[in-house]
PAKOL-997360 format. One record per residue: residue in one letter; x, y, z of N, C-alpha, C, O in turn; residue number from 0. Coordinates in steps of 0.02 Angstrom, whole numbers, plus 50000, padded with zeros to 5 digits. Each point is the difference from the previous one (the first is absolute). Layout:
! residues N
+-----+-------+-------+-------+-------+-------+-------+-------+-------+-------+-------+-------+-------+-----+
! res !  n_px !  n_py !  n_pz ! ca_px ! ca_py ! ca_pz !  c_px !  c_py !  c_pz !  o_px !  o_py !  o_pz !   n !
+-----+-------+-------+-------+-------+-------+-------+-------+-------+-------+-------+-------+-------+-----+
!   A !     X !     Y !     Z !     X !     Y !     Z !     X !     Y !     Z !     X !     Y !     Z ! NUM !
...
+-----+-------+-------+-------+-------+-------+-------+-------+-------+-------+-------+-------+-------+-----+
! end
This chain:
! residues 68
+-----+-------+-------+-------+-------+-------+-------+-------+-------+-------+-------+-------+-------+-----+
! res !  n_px !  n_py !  n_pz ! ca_px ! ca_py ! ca_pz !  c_px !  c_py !  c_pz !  o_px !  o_py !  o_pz !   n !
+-----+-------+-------+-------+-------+-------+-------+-------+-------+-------+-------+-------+-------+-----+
!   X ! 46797 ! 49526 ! 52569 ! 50032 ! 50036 ! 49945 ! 49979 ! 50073 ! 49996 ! 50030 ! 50046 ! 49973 !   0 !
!   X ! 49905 ! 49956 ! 50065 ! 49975 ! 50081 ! 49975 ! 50042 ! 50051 ! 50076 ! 49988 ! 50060 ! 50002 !   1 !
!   X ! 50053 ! 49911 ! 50048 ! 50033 ! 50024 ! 50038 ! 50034 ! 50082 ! 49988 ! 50031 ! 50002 ! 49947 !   2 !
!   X ! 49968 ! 50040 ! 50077 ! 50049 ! 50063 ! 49965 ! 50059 ! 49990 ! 50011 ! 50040 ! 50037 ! 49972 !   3 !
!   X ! 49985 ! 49909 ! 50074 ! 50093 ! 49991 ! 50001 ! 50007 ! 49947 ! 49952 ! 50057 ! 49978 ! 49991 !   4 !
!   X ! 49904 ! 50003 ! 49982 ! 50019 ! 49955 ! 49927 ! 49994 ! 50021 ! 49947 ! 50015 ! 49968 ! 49949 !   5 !
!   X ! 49950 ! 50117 ! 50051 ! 49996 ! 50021 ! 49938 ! 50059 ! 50058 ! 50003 ! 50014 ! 50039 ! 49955 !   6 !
!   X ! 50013 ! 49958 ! 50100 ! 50074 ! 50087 ! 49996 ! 50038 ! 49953 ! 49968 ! 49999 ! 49939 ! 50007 !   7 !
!   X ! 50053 ! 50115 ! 49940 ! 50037 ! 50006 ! 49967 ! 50071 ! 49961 ! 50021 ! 50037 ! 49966 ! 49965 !   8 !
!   X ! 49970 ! 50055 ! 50123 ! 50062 ! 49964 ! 50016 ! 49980 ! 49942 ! 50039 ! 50031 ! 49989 ! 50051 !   9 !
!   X ! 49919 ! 49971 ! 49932 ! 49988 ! 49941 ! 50023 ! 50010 ! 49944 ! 49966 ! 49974 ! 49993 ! 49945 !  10 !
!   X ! 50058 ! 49969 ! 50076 ! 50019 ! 49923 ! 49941 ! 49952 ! 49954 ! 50054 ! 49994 ! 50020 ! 50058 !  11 !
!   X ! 49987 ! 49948 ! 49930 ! 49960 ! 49942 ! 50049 ! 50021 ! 49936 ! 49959 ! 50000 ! 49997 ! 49938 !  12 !
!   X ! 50018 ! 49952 ! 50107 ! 50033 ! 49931 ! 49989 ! 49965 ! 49940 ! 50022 ! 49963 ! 50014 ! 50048 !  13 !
!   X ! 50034 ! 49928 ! 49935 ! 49951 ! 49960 ! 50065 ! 50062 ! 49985 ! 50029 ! 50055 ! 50020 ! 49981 !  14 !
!   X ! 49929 ! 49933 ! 50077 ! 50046 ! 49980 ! 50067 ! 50043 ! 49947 ! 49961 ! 49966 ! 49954 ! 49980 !  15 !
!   X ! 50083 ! 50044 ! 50009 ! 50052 ! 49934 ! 50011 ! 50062 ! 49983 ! 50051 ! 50035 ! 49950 ! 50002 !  16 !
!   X ! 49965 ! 50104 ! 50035 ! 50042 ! 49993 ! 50029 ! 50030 ! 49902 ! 50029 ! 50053 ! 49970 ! 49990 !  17 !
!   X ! 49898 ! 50016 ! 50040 ! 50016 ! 49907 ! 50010 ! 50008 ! 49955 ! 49940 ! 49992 ! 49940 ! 50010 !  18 !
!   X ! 50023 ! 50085 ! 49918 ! 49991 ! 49981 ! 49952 ! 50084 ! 49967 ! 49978 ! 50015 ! 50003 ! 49940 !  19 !
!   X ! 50024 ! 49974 ! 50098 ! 50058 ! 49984 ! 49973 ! 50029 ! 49921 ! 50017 ! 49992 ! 49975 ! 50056 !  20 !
!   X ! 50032 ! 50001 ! 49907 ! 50034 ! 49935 ! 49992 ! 50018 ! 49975 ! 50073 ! 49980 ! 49945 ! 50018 !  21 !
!   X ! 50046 ! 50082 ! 50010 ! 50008 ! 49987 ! 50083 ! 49934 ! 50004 ! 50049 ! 49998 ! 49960 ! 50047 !  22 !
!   X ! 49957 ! 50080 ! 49945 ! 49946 ! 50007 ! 50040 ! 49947 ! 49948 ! 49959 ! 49948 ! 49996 ! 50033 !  23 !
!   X ! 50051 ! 49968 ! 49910 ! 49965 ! 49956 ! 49981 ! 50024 ! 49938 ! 50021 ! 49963 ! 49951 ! 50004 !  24 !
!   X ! 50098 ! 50046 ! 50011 ! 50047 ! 49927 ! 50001 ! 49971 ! 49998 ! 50091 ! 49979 ! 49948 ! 50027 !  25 !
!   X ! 50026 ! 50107 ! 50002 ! 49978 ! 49969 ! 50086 ! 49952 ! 50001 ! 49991 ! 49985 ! 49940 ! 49995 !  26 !
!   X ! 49954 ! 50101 ! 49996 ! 49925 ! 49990 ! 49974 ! 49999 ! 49924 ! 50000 ! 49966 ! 49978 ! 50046 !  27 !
!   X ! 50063 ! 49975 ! 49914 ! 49996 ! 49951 ! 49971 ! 50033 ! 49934 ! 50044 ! 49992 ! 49939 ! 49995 !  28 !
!   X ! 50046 ! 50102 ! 50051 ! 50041 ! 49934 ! 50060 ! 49956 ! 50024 ! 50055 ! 49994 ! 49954 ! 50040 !  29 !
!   X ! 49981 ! 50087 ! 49976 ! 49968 ! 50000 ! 50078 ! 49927 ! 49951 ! 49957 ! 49966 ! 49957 ! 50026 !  30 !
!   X ! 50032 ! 50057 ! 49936 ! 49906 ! 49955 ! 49974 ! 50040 ! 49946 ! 50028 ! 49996 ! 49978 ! 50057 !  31 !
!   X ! 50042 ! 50005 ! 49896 ! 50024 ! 49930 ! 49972 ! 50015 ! 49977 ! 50096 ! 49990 ! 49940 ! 50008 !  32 !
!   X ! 50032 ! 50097 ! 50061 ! 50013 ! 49983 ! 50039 ! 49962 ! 49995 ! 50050 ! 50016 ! 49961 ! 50045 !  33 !
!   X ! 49930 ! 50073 ! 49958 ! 49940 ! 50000 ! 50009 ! 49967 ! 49934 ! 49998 ! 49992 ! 49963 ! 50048 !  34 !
!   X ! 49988 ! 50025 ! 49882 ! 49976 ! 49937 ! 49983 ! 50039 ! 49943 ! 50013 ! 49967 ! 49948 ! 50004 !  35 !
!   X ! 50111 ! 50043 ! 50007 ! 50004 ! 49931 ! 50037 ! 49988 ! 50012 ! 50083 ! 49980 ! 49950 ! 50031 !  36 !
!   X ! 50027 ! 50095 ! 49996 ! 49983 ! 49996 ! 50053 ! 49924 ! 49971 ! 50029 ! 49988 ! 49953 ! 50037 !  37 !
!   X ! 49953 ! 50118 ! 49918 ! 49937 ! 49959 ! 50014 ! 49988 ! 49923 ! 49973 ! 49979 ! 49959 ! 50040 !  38 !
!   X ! 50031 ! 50030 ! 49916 ! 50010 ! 49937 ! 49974 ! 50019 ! 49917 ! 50039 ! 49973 ! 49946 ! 50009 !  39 !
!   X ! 50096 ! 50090 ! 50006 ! 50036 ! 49942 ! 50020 ! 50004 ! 50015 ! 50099 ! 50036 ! 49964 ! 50035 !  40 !
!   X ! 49936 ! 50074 ! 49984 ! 50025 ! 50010 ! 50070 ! 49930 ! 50018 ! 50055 ! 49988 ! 49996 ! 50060 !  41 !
!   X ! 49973 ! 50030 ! 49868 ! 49919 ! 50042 ! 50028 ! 50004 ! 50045 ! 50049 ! 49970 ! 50006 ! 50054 !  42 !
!   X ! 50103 ! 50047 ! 49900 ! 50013 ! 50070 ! 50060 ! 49959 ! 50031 ! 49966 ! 49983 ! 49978 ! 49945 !  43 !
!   X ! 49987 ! 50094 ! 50088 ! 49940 ! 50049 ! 49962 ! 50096 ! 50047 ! 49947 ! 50059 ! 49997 ! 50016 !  44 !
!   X ! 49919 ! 50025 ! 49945 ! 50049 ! 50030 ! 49948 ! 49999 ! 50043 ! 50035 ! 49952 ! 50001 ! 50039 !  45 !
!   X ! 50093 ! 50046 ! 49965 ! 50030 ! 50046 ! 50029 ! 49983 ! 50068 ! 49953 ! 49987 ! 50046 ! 50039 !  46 !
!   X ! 50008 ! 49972 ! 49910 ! 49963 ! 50039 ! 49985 ! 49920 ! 50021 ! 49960 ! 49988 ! 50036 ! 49952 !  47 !
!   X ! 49975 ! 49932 ! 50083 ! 49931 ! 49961 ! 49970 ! 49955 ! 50058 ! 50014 ! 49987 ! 50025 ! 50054 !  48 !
!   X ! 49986 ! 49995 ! 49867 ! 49964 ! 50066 ! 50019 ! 49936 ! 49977 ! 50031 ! 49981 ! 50033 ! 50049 !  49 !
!   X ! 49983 ! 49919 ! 49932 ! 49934 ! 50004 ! 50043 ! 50007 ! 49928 ! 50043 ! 49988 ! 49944 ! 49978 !  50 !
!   X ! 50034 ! 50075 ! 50084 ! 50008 ! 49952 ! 50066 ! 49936 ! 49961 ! 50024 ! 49990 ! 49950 ! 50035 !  51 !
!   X ! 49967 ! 50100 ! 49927 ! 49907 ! 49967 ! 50043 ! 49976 ! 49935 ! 49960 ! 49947 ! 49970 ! 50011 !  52 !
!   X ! 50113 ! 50009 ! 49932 ! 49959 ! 49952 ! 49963 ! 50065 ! 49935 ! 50029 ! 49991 ! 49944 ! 49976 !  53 !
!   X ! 50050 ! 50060 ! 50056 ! 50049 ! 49958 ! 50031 ! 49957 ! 49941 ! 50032 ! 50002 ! 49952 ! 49962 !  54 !
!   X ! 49962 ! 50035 ! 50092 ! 49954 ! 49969 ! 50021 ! 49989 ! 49950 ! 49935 ! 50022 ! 49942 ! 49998 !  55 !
!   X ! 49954 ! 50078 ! 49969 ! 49950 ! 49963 ! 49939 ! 50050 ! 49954 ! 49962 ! 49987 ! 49942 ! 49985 !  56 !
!   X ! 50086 ! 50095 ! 49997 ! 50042 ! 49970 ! 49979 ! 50054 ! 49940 ! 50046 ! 50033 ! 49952 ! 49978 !  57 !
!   X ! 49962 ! 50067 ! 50076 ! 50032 ! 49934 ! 50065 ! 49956 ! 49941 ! 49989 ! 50017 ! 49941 ! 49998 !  58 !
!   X ! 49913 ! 50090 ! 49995 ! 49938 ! 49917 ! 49986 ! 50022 ! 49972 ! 49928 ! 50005 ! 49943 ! 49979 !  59 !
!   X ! 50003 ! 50110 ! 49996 ! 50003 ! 49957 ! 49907 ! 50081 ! 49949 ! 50011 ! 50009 ! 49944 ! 49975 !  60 !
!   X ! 50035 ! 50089 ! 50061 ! 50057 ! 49960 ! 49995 ! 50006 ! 49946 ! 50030 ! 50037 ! 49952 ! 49991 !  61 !
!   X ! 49920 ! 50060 ! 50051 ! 49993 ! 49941 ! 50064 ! 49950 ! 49957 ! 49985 ! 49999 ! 49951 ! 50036 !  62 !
!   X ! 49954 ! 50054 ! 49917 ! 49969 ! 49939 ! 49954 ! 50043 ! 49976 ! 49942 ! 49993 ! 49945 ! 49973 !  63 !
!   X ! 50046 ! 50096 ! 50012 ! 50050 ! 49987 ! 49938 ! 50050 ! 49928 ! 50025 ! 50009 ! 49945 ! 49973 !  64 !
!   X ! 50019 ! 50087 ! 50093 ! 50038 ! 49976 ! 50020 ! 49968 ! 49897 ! 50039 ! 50029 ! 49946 ! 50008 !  65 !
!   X ! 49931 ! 50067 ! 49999 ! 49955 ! 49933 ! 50003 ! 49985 ! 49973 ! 49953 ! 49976 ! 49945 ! 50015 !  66 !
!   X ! 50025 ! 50062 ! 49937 ! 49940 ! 49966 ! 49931 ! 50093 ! 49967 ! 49974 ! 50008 ! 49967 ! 49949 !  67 !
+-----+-------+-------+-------+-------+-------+-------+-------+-------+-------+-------+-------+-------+-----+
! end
């Protein structure tokens, strides 16, 4: 806040929403949702999975899941 382009006169500062709309929440909400039957029901790695290094850990949990 103590920035000098946040304190000029012709500066408006906004936070980010741009991904903030009814359509970008609705796919947000089908790639999860597609995602999860895939790992789920097929034990593909998700296709957009931010941390890949914990995948390993999660193939064992499903694959005891999938036994019990």
């Amino acid at each position: 806040l103590d920035d000098p382009l946040l304190q000029h006169p012709r500066v408006i500062a906004t936070h980010h929403c741009a991904g903030v709309t009814e359509q970008s929440r609705r796919r947000m909400a089908e790639w999860a949702a597609d995602q999860l039957i895939q790992m789920l029901l097929h034990g593909a790695a998700p296709t957009r999975m931010v941390n890949p290094e914990v995948w390993p850990q999660v193939q064992q949990k499903l694959a005891a899941n999938h036994r019990a």
